[in-house]
C-alpha positions in Angstrom: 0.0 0.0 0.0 1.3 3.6 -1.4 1.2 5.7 1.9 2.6 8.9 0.2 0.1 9.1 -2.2 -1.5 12.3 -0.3 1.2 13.6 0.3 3.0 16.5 -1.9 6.1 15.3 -4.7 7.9 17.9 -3.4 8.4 19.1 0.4 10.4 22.3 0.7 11.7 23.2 4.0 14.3 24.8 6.2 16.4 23.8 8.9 19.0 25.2 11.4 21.5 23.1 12.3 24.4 23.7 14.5 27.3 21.2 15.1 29.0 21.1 18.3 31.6 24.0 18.2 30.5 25.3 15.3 27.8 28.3 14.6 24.2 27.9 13.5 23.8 27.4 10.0 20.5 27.9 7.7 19.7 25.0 5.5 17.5 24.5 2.9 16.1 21.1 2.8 13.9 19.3 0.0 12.1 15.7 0.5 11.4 13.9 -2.9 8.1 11.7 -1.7 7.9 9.4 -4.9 10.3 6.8 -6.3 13.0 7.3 -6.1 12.5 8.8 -2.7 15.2 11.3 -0.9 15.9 13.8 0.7 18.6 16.4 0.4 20.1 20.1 1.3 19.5 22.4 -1.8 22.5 24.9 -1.6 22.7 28.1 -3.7 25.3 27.7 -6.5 25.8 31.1 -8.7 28.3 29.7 -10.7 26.2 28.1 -13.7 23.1 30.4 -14.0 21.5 31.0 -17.7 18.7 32.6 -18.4 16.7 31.4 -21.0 13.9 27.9 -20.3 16.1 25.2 -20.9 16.7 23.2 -17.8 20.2 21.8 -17.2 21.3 19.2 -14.5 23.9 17.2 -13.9 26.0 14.9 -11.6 29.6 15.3 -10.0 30.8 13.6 -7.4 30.7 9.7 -6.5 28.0 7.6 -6.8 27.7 7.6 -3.3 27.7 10.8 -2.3 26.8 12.8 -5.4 26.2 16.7 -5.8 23.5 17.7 -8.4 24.1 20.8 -10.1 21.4 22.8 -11.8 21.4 26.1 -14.0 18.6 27.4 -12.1 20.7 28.7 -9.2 21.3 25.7 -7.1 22.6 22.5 -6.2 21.7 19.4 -4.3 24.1 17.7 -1.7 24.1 15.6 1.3 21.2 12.7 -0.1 19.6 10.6 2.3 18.5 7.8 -0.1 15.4 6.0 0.3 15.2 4.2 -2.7 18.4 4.1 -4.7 17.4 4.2 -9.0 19.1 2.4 -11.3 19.9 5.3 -13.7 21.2 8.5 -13.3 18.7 9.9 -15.9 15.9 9.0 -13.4 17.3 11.2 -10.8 18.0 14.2 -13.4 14.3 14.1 -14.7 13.2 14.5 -11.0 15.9 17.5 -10.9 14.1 18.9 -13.8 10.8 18.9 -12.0 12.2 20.4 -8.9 13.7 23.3 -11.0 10.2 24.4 -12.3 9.1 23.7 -8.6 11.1 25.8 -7.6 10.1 28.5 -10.3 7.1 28.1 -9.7 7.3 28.3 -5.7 9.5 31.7 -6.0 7.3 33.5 -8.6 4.3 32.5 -6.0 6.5 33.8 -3.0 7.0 37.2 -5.1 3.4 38.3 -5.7 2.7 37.4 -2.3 4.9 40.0 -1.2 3.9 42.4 -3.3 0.3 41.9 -2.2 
């Protein structure tokens, strides 16, 4: 039985987190709730930003312990896998759909403010 199926695909959230000795820190965090299931700090990453629609991810990294890059202004880095896929092209289609999530989410945030 499917338990997620109410749930969003895509859970954005933030976190402080503070290791001992060290100062707080303000995460972003997204949960991936359908196959392949994960969840992982978004981090901003400036250094591959383009402007027109096409969407571009990709992996560096080891299999392991990957880091998915995007063009959209961010990366993806510390995975906690629930279910591993068998292709890398699975996991950069769902980093397609989190980049127009993510469009999607800011444009929202933006004409709330300017409500």
């Amino acid at each position: 039985m499917n338990f997620s199926h109410w749930l969003p695909k895509f859970i954005w959230g933030e976190a402080i987190t503070s290791q001992a000795g060290s100062d707080f820190e303000d995460c972003e965090y997204l949960t991936h709730t359908c196959f392949p299931r994960f969840v992982c700090r978004i981090v901003p990453f400036e250094g591959f930003i383009e402007k027109d629609d096409s969407i571009r991810v990709w992996r560096e990294g080891p299999e392991g312990n990957p880091v998915w890059k995007t063009n959209f202004g961010f990366l993806a880095r510390d995975f906690i896998w629930i279910n591993w896929p068998d292709k890398d092209e699975m996991i950069a289609e769902v980093f397609r759909e989190i980049c127009v999530d993510r469009t999607l989410r800011e444009e929202l945030y933006e004409k709330l403010e300017n409500l």
